[in-house]
Steps between C-alpha positions, in 0.01 A plus 500: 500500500787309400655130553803652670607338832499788783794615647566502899458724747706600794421721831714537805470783825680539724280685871612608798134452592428174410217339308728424158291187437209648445622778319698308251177287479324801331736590324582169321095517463559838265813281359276235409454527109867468464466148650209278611663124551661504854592764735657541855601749755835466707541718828789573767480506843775583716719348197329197481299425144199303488282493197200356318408416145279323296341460126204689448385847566585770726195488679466127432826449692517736780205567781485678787642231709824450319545828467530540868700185521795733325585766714783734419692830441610400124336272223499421154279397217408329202251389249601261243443382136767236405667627233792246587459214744146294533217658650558278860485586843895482575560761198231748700755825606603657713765219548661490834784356526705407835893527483835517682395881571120426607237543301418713127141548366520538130232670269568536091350628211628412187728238271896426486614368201815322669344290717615185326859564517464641875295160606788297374742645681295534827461082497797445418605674848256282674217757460131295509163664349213458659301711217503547157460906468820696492436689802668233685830552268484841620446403856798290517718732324455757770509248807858359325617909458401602827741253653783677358363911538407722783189571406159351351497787237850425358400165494193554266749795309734199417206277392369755292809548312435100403167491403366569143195613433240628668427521905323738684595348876383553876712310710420490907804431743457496883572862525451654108271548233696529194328618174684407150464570134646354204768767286239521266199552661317193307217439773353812696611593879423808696476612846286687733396623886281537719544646819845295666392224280699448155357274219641372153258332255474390102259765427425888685129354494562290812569843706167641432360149644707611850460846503848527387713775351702442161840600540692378225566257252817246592759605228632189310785369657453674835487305844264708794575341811262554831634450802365637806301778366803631331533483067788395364575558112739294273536655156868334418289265173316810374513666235504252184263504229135390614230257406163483614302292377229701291257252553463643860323800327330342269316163692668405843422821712269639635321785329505714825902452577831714391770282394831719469351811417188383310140468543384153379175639389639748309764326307204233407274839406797598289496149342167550372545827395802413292283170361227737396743738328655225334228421266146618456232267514112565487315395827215587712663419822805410669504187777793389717545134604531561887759589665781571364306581181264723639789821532566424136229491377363856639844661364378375193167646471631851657734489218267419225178586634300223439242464826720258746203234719534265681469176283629201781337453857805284684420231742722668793531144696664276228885564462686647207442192188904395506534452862295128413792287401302272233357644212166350515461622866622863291160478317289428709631805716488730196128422476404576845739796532288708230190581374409768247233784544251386194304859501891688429619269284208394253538622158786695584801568346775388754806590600671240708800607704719242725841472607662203292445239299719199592383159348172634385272286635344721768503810275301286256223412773465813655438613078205283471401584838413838319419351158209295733376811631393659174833701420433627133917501460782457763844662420758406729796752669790345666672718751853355439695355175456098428680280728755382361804341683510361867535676850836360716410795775189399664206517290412104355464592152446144337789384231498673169318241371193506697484910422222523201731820311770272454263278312276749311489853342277740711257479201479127592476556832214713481328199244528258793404755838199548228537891505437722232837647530814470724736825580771441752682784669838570323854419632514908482218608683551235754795670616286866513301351761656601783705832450492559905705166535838532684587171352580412144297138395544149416296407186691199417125264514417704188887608305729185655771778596550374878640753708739237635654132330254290564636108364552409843136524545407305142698259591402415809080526308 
C-alpha cells in the first residue's frame, strides 16, 4: 500500500457485432486499479466518433443509458490517474480530436519526456491546447503527419519515431483501430479475441472480464492495425533493447494478469521468496498489506515457513490511499481502508510484508495499526529496493526529496515506520523476479540509470 500515483489504463475492440461500449465498459472496470480519477469510452459508427467521459469511476460514470447512447462497431478506452496534466474534466481520455481528415479518438498510457520541446514548436505553428496532459501533443502530431502520408498507421509510425519515453497508444480513425507500443516496452500492451471481435488492453486481466482469449503481448515498437476484420502488423521499430517498467510486477498489475510472458502473482511470490532468503528473521506469522502485498507476502512464508494469516481486512469501497490528492484527505483514507484482525495479531511476532515504502508516512500508520492490536514485534519486508530517484515514464514518483531513503539509512527508516526491523528487497533479487519476462526492466526509481536521457524531462519539472 504505497503513496504511488496509479498509472492509466487503456481498452479498445473493435466488433463486427456491435455492443463495443459496453464491452470496453467492463473491461476498463477490470482496468480500474491502474486508474480511478476520470475515465471515458469513444465509439465509431459508420466512421463517425462520438464519445463520453468524465471524472470519477467506471461505474460512477457510465450507466446503462449512456451506454446505449454509444453505439458502434469499434471503441476505445481509458481510466486515468494524472501522472501529468491536472486531474480536470478536459484532460479525461480518450481525446477525440476533429481534423482536415475527420475525426481521431486517442487513448494513452504512459509519459514522454519531450513534451516541452514538442509544445513549443506546435504553438509556434499556430497549434492551441485545450488540455494540459500530453495526449493531446500526441494527438496533434498524428493529425499534422497524416496530412502528408497515406495512411493513419504511417502517420502514428512517424510520430513514434518523435516521441521519447513511454506510450502504450490506441488510436481510433473512421475506418481503423490502430494499437501502438513504445521501442521499449515501458507501459504494458497486449491483444486478444473473441469470436470476430479483436481487443487490445493495458493488462490480459481485462479479457477474462469479456470472455476473451489472450493472444499476445504487443512487442515494443510494433504497430497492429485493425481494419475490417483483417490484422495488420508493423514491426519496422522493433527490435531495440527493452524497458518495462518493473514496477508493473511488483505494485501496478493485477495479480491475476500476464504481462510479456509473466504471471504478476508469481513474480510478487518470487519477491517474497527472495526477501525471506535474504535474511532470516524469527516470527510467528507472516501478513501482507493488501493487495499488492498480499502475493508477497505468501512467497515469503512458503519460503521460510513461518505460518502466513491474514493480518488486514480491506475496506473494498474506499480507493487506493494516493488516488486523494491532499495528504490529509490520504489519512483519513488510510484509516478507513484497514483494520487489523486483533485475535491473529495479539502477542504475535509479525511479519509485515508490503510493496514500497515511498515517504513513509503510510507505512508508519499501517505499523501502529498492528502495534494497537497487540503485535508483540513487527518486522517489516519490502518487496522492492528504496526509492530512490524520480520516474519521467509514467509512474508520479514524487522529487527525490520527498523520497524518505534519500533522507535516511534503512536503519532510520525502520526507527521512524516504528518497526523492529526493516529489510528491503535487493537491487539483485529484484531483477530474479521475473525470469519468464520477454522484456529486460527499467529500475531507474531505485539505481538513477534511465534507460533513455532524460534532462528534457528535469527541465521541463
Amino acid at each position: 500500500m504505497s503513496n504511488l500515483h496509479e498509472e492509466c489504463g487503456v481498452f479498445g475492440i473493435w466488433d463486427p457485432e456491435g455492443h463495443c461500449a459496453e464491452t470496453t465498459y467492463y473491461g476498463l472496470v477490470s482496468l480500474q486499479h491502474r486508474g480511478q480519477e476520470g475515465c471515458g469510452i469513444a465509439v465509431n459508427l459508420n466512421r463517425e466518433i462520438t464519445h463520453y467521459k468524465d471524472v470519477g469511476l467506471v461505474n460512477e460514470v457510465f450507466n446503462e443509458e449512456i451506454l446505449q447512447r454509444l453505439p458502434g462497431n469499434m471503441a476505445v478506452g481509458h481510466v486515468r490517474y494524472s501522472t501529468a496534466g491536472g486531474s480536470l474534466r478536459e484532460n479525461v481520455q480518450p481525446l477525440v480530436l476533429r481534423y482536415i481528415k475527420g475525426t481521431l479518438a486517442i487513448a494513452h498510457n504512459g509519459n514522454i519526456v519531450n513534451t516541452l520541446g514538442l509544445k513549443k514548436s506546435l504553438e509556434r505553428n499556430g497549434a492551441i491546447f485545450q488540455t494540459t496532459a500530453d495526449t493531446e501533443i500526441i494527438a496533434y502530431l498524428i493529425a499534422r503527419e497524416r496530412v502528408n502520408t497515406g495512411s493513419i498507421e504511417e502517420s502514428v509510425k512517424n510520430v513514434m519515431k518523435m516521441l521519447k519515453g513511454a506510450f502504450s497508444l490506441l488510436v481510433m480513425s473512421p475506418q481503423k483501430l490502430i494499437a501502438a507500443r513504445d521501442p521499449w516496452g515501458f507501459r504494458p500492451l497486449c491483444m486478444g479475441k473473441r469470436d470476430n471481435a479483436y481487443i487490445f488492453a493495458s493488462e490480459s486481466c481485462a479479457f477474462d472480464s469479456i470472455d476473451a482469449e489472450y493472444i499476445r503481448d504487443i512487442e515494443p515498437g510494433e504497430i497492429v492495425v485493425v481494419e475490417n476484420g483483417r490484422i495488420k502488423e508493423d514491426k519496422e521499430l522493433t527490435g531495440k533493447n527493452t524497458s518495462l517498467c518493473i514496477f508493473e510486477h511488483i505494485y501496478f498489475s493485477r495479480p491475476d494478469s500476464y504481462i510479456d510472458g509473466q504471471g504478476v502473482h508469481e513474480a510478487r511470490k518470487a519477491a517474497g521468496a527472495l526477501l525471506a532468503k535474504q535474511s532470516k528473521t524469527e516470527a510467528d506469522i507472516v501478513i501482507g498489506v493488501p493487495d499488492s502485498g498480499l502475493s508477497a507476502a505468501a512467497g515469503y512464508a512458503e519460503y521460510s515457513g513461518i505460518p502466513y494469516e491474514t493480518g488486514f481486512i480491506k475496506n473494498k469501497y474506499i480507493g487506493r490511499t494516493f488516488i486523494k490528492p491532499q495528504q490529509s484527505s490520504r489519512e483519513i483514507a488510510v484509516k478507513m481502508k484497514l483494520n487489523t484482525l486483533k485475535s491473529v495479531i495479539s502477542g504475535k511476532r509479525v511479519i509485515m510484508v508490503d510493496d514500497s515504502i515511498v515517504r513513509g508516512t503510510t507505512c508508519a500508520r499501517i505499523v501502529n495499526l498492528l502495534r494497537s492490536a497487540g503485535a508483540k514485534e513487527v518486522h517489516v519486508k519490502i518487496s522492492c529496493p528504496p526509492f530512490m530517484w524520480p520516474c519521467y515514464f509514467g509512474t508520479d514518483i514524487p522529487s527525490r526529496k520527498e523520497l524518505i531513503a534519500n533522507n535516511h539509512t534503512i536503519e532510520e527508516i525502520g526507527h521512524i515506520i516504528n518497526a523492529d526491523s526493516l529489510d528491503y528487497l535487493s537491487i539483485e533479487n529484484l531483477h530474479k523476479i521475473a525470469p519468464y519476462s520477454n522484456l529486460k526492466f527499467c529500475d531507474a526509481c531505485f539505481t538513477g540509470n534511465y534507460p533513455i536521457d532524460v534532462s528534457d524531462a528535469e527541465t521541463s519539472k
